[in-house]
Kinemage of the C-alpha trace (Angstrom):
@kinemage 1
@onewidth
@group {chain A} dominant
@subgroup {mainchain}
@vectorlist {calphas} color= white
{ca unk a 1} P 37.533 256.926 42.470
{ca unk a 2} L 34.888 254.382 42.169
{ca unk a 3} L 37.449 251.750 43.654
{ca unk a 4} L 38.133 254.593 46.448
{ca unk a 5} L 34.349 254.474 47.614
{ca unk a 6} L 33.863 250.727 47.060
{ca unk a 7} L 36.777 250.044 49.404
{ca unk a 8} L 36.473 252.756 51.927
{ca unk a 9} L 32.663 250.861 52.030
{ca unk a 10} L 33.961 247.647 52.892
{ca unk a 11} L 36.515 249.477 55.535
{ca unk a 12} L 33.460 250.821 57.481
{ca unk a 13} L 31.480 246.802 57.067
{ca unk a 14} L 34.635 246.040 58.842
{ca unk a 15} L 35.045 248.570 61.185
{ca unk a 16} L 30.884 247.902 62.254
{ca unk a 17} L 31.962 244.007 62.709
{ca unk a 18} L 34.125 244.762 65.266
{ca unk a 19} L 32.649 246.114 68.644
{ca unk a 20} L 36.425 246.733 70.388
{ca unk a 21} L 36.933 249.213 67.560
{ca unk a 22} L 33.790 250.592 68.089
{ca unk a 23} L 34.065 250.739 72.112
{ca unk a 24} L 37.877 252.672 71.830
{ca unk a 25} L 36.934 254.921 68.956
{ca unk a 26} L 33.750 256.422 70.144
{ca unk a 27} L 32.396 255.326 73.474
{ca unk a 28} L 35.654 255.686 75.335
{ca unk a 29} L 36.209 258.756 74.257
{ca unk a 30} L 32.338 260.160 75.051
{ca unk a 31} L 32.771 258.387 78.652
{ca unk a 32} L 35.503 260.259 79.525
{ca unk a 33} L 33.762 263.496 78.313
{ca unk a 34} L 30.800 262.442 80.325
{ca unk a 35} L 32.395 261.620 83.437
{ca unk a 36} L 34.928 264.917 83.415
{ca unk a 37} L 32.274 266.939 82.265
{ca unk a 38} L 30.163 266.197 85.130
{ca unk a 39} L 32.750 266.782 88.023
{ca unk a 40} L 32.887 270.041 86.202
{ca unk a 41} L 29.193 270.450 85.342
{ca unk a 42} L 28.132 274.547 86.234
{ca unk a 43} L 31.812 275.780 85.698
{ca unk a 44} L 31.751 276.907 82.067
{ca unk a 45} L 35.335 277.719 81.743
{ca unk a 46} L 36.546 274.360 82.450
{ca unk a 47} L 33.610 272.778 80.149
{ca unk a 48} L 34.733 275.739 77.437
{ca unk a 49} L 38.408 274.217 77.683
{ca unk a 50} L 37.119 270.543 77.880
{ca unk a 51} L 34.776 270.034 75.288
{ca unk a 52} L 37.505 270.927 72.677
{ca unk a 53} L 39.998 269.136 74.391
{ca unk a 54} L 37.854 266.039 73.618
{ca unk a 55} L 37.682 266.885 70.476
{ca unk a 56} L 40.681 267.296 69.815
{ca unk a 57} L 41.750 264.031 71.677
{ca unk a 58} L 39.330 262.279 69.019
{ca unk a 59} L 40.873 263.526 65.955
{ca unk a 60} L 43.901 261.925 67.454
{ca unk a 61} L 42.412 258.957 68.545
{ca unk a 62} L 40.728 258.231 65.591
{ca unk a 63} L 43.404 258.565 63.048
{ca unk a 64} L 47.011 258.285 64.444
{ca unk a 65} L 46.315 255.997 66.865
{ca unk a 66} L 43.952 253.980 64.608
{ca unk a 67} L 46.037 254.053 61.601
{ca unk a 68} L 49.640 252.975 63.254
{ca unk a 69} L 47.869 250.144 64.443
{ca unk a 70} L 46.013 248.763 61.543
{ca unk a 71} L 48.935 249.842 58.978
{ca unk a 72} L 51.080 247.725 61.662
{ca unk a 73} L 48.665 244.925 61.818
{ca unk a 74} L 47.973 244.625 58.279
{ca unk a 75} L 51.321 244.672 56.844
{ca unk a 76} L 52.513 241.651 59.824
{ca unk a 77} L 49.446 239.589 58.524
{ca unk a 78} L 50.401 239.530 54.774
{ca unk a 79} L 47.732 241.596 53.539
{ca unk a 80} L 49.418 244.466 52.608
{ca unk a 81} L 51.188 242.175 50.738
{ca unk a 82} L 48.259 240.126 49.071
{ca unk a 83} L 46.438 243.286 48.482
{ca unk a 84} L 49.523 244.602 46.229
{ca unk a 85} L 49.387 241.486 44.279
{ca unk a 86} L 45.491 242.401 43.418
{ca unk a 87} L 44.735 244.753 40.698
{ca unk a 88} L 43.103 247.805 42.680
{ca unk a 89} L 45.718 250.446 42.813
{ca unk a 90} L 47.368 251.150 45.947
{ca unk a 91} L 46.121 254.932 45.940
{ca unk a 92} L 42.613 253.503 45.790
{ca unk a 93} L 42.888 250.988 48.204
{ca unk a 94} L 45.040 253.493 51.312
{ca unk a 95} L 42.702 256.504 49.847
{ca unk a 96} L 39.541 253.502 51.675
{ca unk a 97} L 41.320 252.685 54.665
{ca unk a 98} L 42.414 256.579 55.451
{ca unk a 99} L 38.618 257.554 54.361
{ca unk a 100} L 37.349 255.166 57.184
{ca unk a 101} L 39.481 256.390 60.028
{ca unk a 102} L 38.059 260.043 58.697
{ca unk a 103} L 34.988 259.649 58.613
{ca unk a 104} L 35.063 258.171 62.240
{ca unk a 105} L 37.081 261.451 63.068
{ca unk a 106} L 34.049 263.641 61.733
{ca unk a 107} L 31.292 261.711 63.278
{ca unk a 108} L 33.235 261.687 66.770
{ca unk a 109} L 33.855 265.745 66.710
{ca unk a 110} L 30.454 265.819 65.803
{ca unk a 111} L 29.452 264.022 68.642
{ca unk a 112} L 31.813 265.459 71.127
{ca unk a 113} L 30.526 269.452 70.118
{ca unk a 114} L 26.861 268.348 69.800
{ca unk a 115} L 27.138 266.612 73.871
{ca unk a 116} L 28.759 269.318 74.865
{ca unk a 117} L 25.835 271.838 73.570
{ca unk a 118} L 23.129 269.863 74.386
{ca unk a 119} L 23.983 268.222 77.429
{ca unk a 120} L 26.165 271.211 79.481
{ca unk a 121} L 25.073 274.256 77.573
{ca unk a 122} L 28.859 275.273 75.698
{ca unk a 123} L 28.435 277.472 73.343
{ca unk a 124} L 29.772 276.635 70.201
{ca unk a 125} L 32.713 278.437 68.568
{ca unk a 126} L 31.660 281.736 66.777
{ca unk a 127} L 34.433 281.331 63.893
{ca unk a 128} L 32.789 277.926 62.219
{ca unk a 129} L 35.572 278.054 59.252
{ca unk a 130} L 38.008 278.219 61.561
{ca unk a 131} L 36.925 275.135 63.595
{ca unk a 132} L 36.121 273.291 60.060
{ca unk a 133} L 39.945 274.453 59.170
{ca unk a 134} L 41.913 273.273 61.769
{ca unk a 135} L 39.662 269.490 61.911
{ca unk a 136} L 40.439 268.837 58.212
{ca unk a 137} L 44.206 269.986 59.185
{ca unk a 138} L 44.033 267.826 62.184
{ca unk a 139} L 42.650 264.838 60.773
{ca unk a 140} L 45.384 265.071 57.374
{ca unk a 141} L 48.499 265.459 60.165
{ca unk a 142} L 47.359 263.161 62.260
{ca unk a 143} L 46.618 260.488 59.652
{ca unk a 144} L 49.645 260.796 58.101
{ca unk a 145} L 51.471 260.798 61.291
{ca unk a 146} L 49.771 257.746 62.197
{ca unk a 147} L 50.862 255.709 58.803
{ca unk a 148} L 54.863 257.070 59.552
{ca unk a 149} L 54.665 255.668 63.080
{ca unk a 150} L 53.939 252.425 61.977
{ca unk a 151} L 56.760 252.126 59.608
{ca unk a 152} L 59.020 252.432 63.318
{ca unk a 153} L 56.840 250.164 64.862
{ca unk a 154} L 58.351 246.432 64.940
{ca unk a 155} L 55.593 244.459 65.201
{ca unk a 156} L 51.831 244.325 65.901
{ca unk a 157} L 52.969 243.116 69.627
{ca unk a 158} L 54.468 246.409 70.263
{ca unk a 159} L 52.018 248.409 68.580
{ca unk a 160} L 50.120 250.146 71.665
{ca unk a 161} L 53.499 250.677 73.616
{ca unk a 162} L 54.767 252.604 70.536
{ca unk a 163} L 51.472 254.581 70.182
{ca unk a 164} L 50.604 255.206 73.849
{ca unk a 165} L 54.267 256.404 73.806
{ca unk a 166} L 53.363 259.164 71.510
{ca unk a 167} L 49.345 259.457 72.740
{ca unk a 168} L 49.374 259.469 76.062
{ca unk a 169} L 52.167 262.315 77.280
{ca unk a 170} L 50.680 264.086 74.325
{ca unk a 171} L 47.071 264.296 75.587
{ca unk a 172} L 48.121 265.384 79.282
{ca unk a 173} L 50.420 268.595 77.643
{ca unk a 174} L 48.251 269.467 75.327
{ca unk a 175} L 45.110 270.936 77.360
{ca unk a 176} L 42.765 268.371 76.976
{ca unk a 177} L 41.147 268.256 80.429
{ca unk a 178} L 42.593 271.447 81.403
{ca unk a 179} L 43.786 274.529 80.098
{ca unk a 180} L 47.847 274.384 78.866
{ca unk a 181} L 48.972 277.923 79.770
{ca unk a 182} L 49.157 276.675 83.772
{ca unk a 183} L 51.506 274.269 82.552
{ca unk a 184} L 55.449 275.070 83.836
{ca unk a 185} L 57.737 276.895 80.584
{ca unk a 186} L 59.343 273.746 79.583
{ca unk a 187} L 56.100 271.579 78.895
{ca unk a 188} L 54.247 274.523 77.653
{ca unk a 189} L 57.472 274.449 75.472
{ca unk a 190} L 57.096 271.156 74.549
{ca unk a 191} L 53.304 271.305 74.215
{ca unk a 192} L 53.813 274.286 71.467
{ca unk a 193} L 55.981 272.503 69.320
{ca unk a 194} L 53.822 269.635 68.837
{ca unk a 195} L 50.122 269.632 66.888
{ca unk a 196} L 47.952 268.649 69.122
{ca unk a 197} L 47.891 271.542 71.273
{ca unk a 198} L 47.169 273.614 68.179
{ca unk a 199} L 44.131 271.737 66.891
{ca unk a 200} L 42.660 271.858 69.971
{ca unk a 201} L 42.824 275.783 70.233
{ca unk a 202} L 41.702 275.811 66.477
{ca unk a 203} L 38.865 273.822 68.047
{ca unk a 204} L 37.614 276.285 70.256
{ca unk a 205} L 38.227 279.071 68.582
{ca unk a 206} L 41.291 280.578 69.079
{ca unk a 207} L 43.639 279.260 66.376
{ca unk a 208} L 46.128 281.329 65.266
{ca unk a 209} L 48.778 281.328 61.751
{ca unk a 210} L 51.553 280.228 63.487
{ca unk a 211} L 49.536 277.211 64.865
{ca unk a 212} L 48.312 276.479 61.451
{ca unk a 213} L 51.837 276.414 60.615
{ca unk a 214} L 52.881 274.060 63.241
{ca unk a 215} L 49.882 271.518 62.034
{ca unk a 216} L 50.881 272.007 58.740
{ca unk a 217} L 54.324 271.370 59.335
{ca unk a 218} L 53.711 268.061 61.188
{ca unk a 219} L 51.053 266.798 58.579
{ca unk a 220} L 53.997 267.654 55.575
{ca unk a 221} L 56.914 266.135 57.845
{ca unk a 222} L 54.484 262.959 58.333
{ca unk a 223} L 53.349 262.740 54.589
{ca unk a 224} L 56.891 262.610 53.861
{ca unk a 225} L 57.846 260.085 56.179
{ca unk a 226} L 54.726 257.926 55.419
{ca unk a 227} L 54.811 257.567 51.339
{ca unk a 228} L 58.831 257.452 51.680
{ca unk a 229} L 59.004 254.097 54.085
{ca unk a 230} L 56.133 252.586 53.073
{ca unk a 231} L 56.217 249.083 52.796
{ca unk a 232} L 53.596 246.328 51.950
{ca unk a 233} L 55.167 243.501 53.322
């Protein structure tokens, strides 16, 4: 555990070091909130819907999209390999580099929520546990589905084609900037079978069991795929 902490410390000195991290992690994300927010600013159902939408988004954002590409990048550049050949255990040094991309995942939803109160009035979501539930839920699937992607991914090259494959379709069917129940049968189809869409309605407050289930589902189907076609070189 002590190696844990010492390494998920270095993970964040690295992550401070590099202001393109920074800039797609947390001010990206608050800029769009910002700038949708305000074409929306007075209409509280569309700022009810949005605000956890950006949340959500962040989760995402901050762990599978962060993870498939440093996983990806770090096993192309040898260290993956050099850090096997060191004596911190591997569960110690992943358990770090997992850590960081959670910890940016709290202090973004953080962020998002505390914007959204302070700045456009939205309430906050009455079930707290439920919200707390479904981010801890969000951020475990999503990590882990972030560490499988980048076993498929070929090289660092083609990392953001394989991620914005998977990010981008996601984030316009899952009711990010709008709600998802205007969307025609098949997305909405689509959009239910998938996680995202499901953290984001844990998010605001309406998460349901067979949600849960889906998240859950997804973060065991990705924990599977990560740990079984791992690779450190």
């Amino acid at each position: 555990m002590s190696l844990l902490i010492h390494q998920l410390r270095f993970e964040r000195v690295v992550f401070r070091r590099n202001p393109s991290a920074a800039f797609f992690n947390f001010i990206l994300p608050l800029l769009l909130l910002v700038l949708v927010a305000s074409v929306f600013a007075g209409d509280d159902d569309e700022l009810d819907v949005l605000i956890p939408g950006i949340a959500g988004m962040s989760i995402m954002a901050t762990t599978f999209t962060a993870l498939a590409f440093n996983v990806t990048f770090l096993r192309e550049q040898g260290i993956l390999k050099r850090i096997r050949g060191t004596p911190i255990p591997p569960a110690s040094y992943l358990g770090g580099l997992v850590g960081s991309a959670v910890v940016n995942a709290v202090v973004q939803v953080v962020l998002v929520f505390a914007i959204g109160r302070l700045a456009y009035g939205v309430d906050l979501p009455d079930d707290a546990a439920g919200v707390l539930l479904y981010a801890t839920v969000g951020v475990a699937a999503f990590a882990a589905l972030g560490i499988a992607l980048s076993h498929a991914i070929p090289n660092f090259d083609a990392a953001g084609a394989y991620t914005n494959a998977v990010f981008l379709p996601l984030v316009f069917i899952s009711g990010v900037f709008y709600s998802a129940d205007g969307l025609p049968p098949v997305l909405e189809g689509i959009a239910t079978a998938l996680p995202l869409k499901h953290v984001i309605d844990g998010l605001a407050g309406d998460g349901s069991g067979a949600g849960l289930a889906v998240v859950l589902a997804w973060g065991a189907g990705g924990a599977i795929l990560a740990v079984r076609y791992f690779r450190w070189d």
